[in-house]
C-alpha positions in Angstrom: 0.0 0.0 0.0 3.1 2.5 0.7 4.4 1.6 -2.7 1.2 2.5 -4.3 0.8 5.5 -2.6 4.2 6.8 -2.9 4.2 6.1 -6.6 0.7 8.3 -6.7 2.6 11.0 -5.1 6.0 10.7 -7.9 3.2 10.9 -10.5 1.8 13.6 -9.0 4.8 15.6 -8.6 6.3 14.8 -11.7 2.8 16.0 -13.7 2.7 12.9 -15.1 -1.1 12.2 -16.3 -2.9 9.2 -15.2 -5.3 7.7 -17.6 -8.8 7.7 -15.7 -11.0 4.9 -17.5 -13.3 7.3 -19.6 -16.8 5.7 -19.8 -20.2 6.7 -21.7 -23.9 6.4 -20.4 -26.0 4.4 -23.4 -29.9 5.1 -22.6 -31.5 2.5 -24.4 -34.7 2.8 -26.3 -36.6 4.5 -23.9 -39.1 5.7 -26.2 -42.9 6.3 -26.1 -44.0 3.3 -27.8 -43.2 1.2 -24.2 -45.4 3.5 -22.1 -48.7 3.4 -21.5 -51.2 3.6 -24.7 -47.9 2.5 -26.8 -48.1 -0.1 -28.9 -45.7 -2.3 -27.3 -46.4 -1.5 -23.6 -44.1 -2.8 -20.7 -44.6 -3.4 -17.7 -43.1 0.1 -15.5 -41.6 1.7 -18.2 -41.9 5.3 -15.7 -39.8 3.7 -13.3 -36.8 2.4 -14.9 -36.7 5.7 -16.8 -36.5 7.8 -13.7 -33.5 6.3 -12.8 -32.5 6.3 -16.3 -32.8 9.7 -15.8 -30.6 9.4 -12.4 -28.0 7.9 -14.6 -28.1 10.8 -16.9 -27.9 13.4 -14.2 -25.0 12.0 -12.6 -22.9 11.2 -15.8 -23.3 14.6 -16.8 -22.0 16.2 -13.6 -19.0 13.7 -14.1 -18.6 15.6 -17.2 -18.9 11.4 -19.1 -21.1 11.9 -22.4 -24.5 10.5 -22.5 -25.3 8.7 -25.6 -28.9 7.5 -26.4 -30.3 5.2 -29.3 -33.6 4.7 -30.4 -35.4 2.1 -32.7 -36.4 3.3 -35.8 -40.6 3.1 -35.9 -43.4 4.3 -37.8 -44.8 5.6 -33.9 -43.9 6.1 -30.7 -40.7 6.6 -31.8 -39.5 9.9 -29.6 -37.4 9.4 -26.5 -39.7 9.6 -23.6 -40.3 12.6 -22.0 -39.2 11.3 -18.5 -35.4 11.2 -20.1 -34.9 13.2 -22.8 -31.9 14.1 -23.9 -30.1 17.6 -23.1 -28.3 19.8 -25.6 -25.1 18.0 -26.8 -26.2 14.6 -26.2 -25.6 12.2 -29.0 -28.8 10.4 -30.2 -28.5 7.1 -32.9 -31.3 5.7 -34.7 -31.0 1.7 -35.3 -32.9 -0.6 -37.4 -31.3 -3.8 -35.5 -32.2 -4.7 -32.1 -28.3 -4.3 -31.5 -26.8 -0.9 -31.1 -23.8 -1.1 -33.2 -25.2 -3.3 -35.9 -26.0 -0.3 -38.6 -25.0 2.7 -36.6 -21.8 4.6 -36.7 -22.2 4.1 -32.2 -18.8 2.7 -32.5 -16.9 5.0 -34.1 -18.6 7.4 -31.6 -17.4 5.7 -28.7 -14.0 5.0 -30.1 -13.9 8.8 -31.3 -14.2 9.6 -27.4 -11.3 7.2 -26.0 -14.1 5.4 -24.1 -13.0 2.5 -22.6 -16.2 1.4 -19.9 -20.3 1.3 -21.1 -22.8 2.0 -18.8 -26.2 0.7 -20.1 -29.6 0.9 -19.5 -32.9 0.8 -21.3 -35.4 -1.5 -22.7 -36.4 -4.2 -23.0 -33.9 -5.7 -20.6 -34.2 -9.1 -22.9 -33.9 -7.6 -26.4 -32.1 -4.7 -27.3 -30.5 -4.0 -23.8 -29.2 -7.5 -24.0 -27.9 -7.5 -27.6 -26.0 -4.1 -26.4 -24.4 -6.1 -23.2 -23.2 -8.4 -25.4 -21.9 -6.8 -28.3 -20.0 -3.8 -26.2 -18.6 -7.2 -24.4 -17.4 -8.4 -27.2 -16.0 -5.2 -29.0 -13.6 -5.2 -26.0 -15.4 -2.6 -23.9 -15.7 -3.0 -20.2 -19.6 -3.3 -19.3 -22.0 -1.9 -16.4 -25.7 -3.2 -16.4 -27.9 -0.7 -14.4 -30.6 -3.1 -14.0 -33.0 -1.0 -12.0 -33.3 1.5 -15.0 -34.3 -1.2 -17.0 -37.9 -2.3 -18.3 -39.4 -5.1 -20.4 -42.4 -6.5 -20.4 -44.6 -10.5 -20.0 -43.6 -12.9 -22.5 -45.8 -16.3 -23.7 -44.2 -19.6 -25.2 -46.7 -21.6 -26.2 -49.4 -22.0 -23.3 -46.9 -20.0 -20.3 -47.0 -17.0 -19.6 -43.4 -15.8 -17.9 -43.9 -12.5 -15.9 -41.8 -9.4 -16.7 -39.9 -9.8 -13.6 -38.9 -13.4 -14.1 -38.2 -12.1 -18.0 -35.7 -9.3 -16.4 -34.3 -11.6 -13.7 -33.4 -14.8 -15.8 -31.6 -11.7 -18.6 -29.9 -10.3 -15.6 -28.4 -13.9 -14.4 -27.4 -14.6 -18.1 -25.5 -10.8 -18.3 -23.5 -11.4 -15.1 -21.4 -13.0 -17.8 -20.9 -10.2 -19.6 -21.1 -7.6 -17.0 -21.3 -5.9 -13.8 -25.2 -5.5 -13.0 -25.6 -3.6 -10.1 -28.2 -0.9 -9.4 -28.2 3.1 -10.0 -27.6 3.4 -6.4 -24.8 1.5 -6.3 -23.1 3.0 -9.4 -23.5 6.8 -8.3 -23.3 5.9 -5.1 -26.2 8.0 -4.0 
């Protein structure tokens, strides 16, 4: 521990810089067609994007961009009110349920030295999952914020599988891939 701190001290001294991991918030698809009246409701769509919206605050006062993508529709299409993007924020329109897959997102990130993705969105088992996995395996190093995620009941054949178990079984697959912990946790408010 004295080596490590005495080392932080040299660097300091010296003016040497320190490369801080440089990370980006990716809002998810929270758009109007998952709220109520859309066409593809989910189940509490208003409270995953209020701490979506959490997310966005506190990467913003970190001076860490906030990135958001939305899936190209012929309604519903507008980022929900609850987390709309502020001035300066990048916004990417996909056709894909993965991010990257037809977008220049990418080039973006790499364009900003970013090195960690935070991620949150919906649906937790579609396009928030495809975006785990594909940041994963572009080399990036992934944070789930599972609490400002949404998706919605799902049937095969005769069962129906509740949201929650649809969100719960994703986040047990995505441990894999990434830290999921809760907005809490990562802003540590």
């Amino acid at each position: 521990m004295k080596q490590i701190l005495l080392s932080l001290v040299l660097i300091s001294m010296l003016g040497v810089a320190v490369a801080q991991p440089h990370y980006a918030l990716l809002v998810i698809d929270i758009q109007d067609f998952y709220f109520p009246g859309g066409r593809s409701e989910l189940v509490n769509p208003a409270i995953a994007a209020g701490k979506a919206t959490e997310a966005a605050a506190h990467a913003r006062a970190e001076g860490q961009p906030v990135i958001y993508i939305k899936h190209q529709a012929s309604s519903g299409m507008e980022i929900n009110d609850i987390v709309r993007p502020a001035p300066g924020d990048a916004v990417f329109v996909k056709k894909e349920v993965n991010s990257f897959l037809g977008t220049a997102l990418k080039e973006h990130l790499d364009s900003l030295g970013t090195d960690t993705l935070v991620i949150c969105g919906m649906q937790t088992h579609m396009c928030v999952e495809a975006a785990v996995r594909a940041a994963h395996d572009l080399g990036y190093r992934v944070i789930l914020l599972h609490d400002a995620c949404a998706t919605r009941n799902l049937t095969y054949g005769d069962r129906e599988v509740s949201a929650a178990d649809v969100h719960a079984s994703t986040l047990a697959t995505l441990k894999s891939y990434s830290q999921v912990i809760s907005v809490k946790e990562w802003t540590g408010n």
